[in-house]
N, C-alpha and C positions, 0 to 999 in steps of 0.2 A: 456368951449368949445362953441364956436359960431355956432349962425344953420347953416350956409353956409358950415362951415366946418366939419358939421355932418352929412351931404347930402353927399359927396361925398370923398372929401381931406382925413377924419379920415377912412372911410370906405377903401381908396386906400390903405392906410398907412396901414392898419391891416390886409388886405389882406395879402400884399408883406409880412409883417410879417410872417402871417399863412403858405404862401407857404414858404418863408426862412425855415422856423422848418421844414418841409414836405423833404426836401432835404436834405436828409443824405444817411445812410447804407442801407436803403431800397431800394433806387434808384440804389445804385451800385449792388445789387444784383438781382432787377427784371430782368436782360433779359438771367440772367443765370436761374433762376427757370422756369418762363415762357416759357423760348425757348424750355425745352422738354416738356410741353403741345402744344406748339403753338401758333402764335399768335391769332388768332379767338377765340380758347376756350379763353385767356388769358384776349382779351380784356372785353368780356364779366363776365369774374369773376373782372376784373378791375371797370367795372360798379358796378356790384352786392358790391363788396364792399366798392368801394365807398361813395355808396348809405348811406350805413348802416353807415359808419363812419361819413356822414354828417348828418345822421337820429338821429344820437348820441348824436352827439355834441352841436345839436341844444335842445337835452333833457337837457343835460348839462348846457350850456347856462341860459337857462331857470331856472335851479335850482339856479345856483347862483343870477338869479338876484332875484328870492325868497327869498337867504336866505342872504340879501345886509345888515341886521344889526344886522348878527353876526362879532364878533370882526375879525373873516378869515373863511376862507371856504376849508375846506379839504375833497376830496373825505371819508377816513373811516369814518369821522361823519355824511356826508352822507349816505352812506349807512348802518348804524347803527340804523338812523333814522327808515329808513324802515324796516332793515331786521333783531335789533336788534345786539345784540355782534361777530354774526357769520357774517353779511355783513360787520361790520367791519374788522373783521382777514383777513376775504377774499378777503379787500381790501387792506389791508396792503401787503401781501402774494403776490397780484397779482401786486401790484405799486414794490416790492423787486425785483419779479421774471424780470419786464420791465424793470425797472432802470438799475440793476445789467446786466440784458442780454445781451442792449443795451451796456452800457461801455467795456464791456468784446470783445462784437463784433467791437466797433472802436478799442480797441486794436490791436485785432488779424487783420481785414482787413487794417486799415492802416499798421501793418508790414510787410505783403503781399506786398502795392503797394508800399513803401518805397524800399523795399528788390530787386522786378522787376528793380525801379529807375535807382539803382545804381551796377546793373547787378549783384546781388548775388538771386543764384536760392534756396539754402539750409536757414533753418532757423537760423540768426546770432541774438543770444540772445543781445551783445552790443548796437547792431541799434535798437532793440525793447524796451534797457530800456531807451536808450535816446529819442526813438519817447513817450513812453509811457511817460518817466518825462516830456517833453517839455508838456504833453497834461494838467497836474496832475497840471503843475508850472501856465501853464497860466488859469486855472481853478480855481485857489485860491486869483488870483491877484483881486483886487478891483472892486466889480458889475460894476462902471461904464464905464472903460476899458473894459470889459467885453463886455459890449452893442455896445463902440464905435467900439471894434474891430470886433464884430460879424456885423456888418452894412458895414462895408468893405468885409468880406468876402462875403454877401451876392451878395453885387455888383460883386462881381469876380465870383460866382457862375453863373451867368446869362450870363454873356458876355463869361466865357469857354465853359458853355452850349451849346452856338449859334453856337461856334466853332467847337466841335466836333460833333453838328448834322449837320451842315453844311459840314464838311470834311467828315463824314460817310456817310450820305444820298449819296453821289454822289459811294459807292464801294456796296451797300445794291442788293442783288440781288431777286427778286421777287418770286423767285420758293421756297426761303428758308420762304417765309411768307405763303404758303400754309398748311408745313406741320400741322398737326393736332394728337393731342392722348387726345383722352376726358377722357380716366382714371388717366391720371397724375394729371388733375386738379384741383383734392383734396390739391394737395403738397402746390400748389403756395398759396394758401387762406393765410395761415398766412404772409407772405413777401408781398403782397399785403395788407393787413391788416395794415401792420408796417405803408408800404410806404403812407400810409392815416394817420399818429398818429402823432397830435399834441395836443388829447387833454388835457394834462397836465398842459396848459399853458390858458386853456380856465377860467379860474378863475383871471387872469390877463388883458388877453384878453377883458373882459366884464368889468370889474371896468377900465380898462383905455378906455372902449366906455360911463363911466357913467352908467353902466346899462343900455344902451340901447339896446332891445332886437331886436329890425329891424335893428339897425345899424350894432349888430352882425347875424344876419343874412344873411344879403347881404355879411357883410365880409366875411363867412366863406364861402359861396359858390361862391364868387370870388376868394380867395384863395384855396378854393379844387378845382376849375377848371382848374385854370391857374396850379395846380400840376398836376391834371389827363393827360391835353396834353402833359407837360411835361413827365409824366411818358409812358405815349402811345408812344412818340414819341423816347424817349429812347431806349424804348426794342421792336420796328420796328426797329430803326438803329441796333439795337444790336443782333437780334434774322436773319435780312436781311445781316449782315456782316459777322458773325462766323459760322463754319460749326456745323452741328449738333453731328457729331461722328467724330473720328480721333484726331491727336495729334493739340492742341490748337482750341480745341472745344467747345461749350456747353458744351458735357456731362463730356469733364475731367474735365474744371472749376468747373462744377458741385459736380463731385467725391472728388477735392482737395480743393474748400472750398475757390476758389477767387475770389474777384472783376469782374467785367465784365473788366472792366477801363482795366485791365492787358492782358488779352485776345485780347481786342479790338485790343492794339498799336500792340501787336504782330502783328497780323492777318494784316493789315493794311499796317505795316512796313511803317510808315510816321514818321517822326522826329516829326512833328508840333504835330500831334496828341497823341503821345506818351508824349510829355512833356506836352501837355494841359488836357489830360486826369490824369495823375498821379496826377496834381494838384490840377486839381477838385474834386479827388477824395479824394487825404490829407485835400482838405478844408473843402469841404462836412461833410466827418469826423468831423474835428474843431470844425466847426460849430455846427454837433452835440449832441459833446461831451461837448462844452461848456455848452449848453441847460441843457443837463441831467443830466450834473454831478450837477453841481450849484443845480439843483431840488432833485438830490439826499443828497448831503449835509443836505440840508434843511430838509426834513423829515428823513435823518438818527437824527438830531439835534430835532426835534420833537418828536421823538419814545425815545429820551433818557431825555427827559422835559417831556413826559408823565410818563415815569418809575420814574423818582424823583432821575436821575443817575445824576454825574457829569455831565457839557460839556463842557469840553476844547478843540480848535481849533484843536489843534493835536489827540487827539481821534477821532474828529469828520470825521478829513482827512483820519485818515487811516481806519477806517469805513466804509467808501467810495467809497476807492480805492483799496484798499488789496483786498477785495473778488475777484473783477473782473481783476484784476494785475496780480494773482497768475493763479488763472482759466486760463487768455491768457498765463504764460509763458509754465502749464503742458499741454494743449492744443490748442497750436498753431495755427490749421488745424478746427476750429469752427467757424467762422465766418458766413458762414450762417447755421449751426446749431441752433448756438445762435441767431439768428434771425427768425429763423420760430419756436423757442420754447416761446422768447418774442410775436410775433405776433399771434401764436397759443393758446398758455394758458392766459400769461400775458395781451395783450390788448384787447381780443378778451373775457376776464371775465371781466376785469375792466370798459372797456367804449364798451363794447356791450350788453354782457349777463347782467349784472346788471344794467345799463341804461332801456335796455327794462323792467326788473324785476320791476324796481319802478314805468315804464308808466301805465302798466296792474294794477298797484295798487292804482294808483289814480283815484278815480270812478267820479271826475268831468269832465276829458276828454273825446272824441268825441267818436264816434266808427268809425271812419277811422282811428285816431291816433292808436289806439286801437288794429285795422287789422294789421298796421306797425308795431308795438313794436310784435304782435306775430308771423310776418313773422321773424323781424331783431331776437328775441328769436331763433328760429328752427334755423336760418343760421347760428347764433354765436356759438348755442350748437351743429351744426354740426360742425363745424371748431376745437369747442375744442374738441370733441368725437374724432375726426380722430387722432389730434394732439396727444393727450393721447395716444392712440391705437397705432401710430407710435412709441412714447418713449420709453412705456413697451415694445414690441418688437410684439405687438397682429396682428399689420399689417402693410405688410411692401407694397409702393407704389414703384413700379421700374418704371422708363420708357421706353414704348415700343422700343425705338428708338436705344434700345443697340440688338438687335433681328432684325433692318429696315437694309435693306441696302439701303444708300443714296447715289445718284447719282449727289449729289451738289462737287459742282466745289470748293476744299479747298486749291487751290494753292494759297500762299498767293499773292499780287501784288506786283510791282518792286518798289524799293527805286525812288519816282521821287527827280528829279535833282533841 
């Protein structure tokens, strides 16, 4: 790698990357959770976690380029390091719970925006195995295809992007970004969470900067920024276009577990937008699902080379994808479920709570670093305390907005010509 092109060039490049991974199932779901907090509380928890997920990644970072001559670098032997046998399981546990969640949830929300597609409103299990085999087929095809084809879709991601904040921004009505419920805010933390998680990939990330720990620095906080506006700007469009309560709302999206993308075209009743959004949202998907699965693969293939089990390519595929296959076809209607229980338990113990757990344990660091790892601690263990609390059934968080009556104008606009 040449200095010229470690100043800047390789810094762009890993950026666009980091944000490419940042753009999936997360994004489709922010402006249905957030809209019944609002956007003010929203944006605000969009910072705060933010925050923590680059506070994170940059712990992370840092470890790998520490530990640059061992033969690979996997979060459980990390944390093994530190916390002994049990930060290992609980890294395992909580990398199954992501992986698996994540796949489960592009199942399910892609059959959702498929199904909108091609105007079938009921669940048709045929178009779900064919979305779900097409996902499984082109996940197994040859890494390098793989890359080529996920660099196309990033490009397409960008440019439908512009297009539907572009056609939305212009129908967003102003009075619908006032409202406000500070007690829902707890909900959105973990899908907020998600919509920052790329760091699975930061072990790659750093060996293809050389280890360099400024150049990944700069990357990731240029690609977490260019996703935060991204993601700001989203669920403005999305929280200023769909009504709060009534039929094709917020809260029913909310109740029934779909996409914004699907609500949006509705509401909207644009052709353009409607097939631009469904696409981005199939792609989004794609994209990544191609990511996680390929990483699930890998350490399902790992965890059976640790055990001293066979691994044959066909064990290792349906490993893989049976858990989360099955999970999509008996529950359907999970999608974000399974998203704020991956962003709630899953990343929010893997690359927050134990992140911070190993800063506070290093006695050579600063004491500001020190202040941060035991704020990002309290934040992370609150998101997982609530998350839990929700599951078991200890607390249940409603939004007030099913109790508001709202005076927002839900007629949708006329088909223009």
């Amino acid at each position: 790698m040449s200095k010229s092109k470690t100043n800047w060039q390789i810094v762009l490049i890993t950026a666009c990357m980091i944000t490419g991974n940042l753009i999936g199932a997360g994004i489709l779901g922010l402006p249905i959770n957030t809209g019944l907090a609002g956007f003010f509380p929203s944006l605000i928890a969009m910072v705060a976690g933010g925050a923590m997920m680059f506070f994170t990644a940059l712990i992370l970072g840092n470890q790998v380029q520490l530990n640059r001559e061992q033969a690979s670098f996997d979060y459980p032997s990390l944390y093994q390091k530190y916390f002994g046998n049990i930060g290992k399981w609980v890294a395992v546990a909580a990398n199954i719970v992501i992986l698996y969640g994540l796949l489960t949830a592009y199942f399910t929300g892609g059959a959702k925006v498929l199904s909108s597609m091609v105007g079938i409103n009921d669940e048709n299990l045929p178009l779900f195995l064919c979305f779900a085999g097409f996902l499984i087929v082109i996940t197994c095809i040859n890494l390098k295809f793989i890359q080529k084809l996920n660099t196309v879709f990033i490009i397409f991601l960008g440019a439908a992007f512009a297009i539907l904040t572009f056609i939305g921004s212009s129908h967003v009505k102003p009075v619908q970004l006032s409202y406000q419920d500070w007690d829902f805010l707890p909900a959105t933390l973990p899908i907020i969470v998600t919509a920052f998680h790329f760091h699975n990939i930061i072990p790659v990330v750093v060996a293809e900067l050389q280890y360099d720990v400024a150049a990944f620095k700069r990357s990731v906080m240029l690609g977490m920024l260019l996703a935060f506006v991204m993601n700001m700007t989203w669920v403005a469009v999305g929280i200023g276009v769909l009504p709060l309560t009534g039929e094709n709302s917020i809260l029913q999206s909310y109740q029934s577990n779909i996409p914004a993308t699907v609500p949006m075209g509705i509401q909207l009743n644009s052709v353009v937008f409607t097939l631009v959004a469904s696409l981005f949202a199939i792609v989004a998907i794609c994209t990544s699902f191609l990511a996680n699965g390929v990483g699930l693969m890998n350490f399902i293939k790992d965890l059976l080379l640790g055990s001293k089990l066979p691994t044959p390519r066909p064990l290792v595929v349906f490993l893989t994808f049976a858990p989360p296959l099955f999970t999509a076809i008996f529950y359907p209607d999970i999608f974000l479920k399974a998203l704020n229980v991956v962003g709630g338990i899953g990343i929010i113990t893997l690359f927050g709570i134990l992140p911070a757990g190993i800063t506070l344990m290093n006695k050579s660091l600063g004491k500001g670093i020190k202040i941060a790892a035991a704020v990002t601690l309290l934040f992370a263990g609150s998101v997982l305390v609530v998350e839990v609390m929700q599951e078991v059934g200890m607390l249940q968080l409603q939004p007030h907005v099913e109790y508001h009556q709202v005076d927002f104008d839900t007629t949708p606009p006329q088909p223009r010509n």
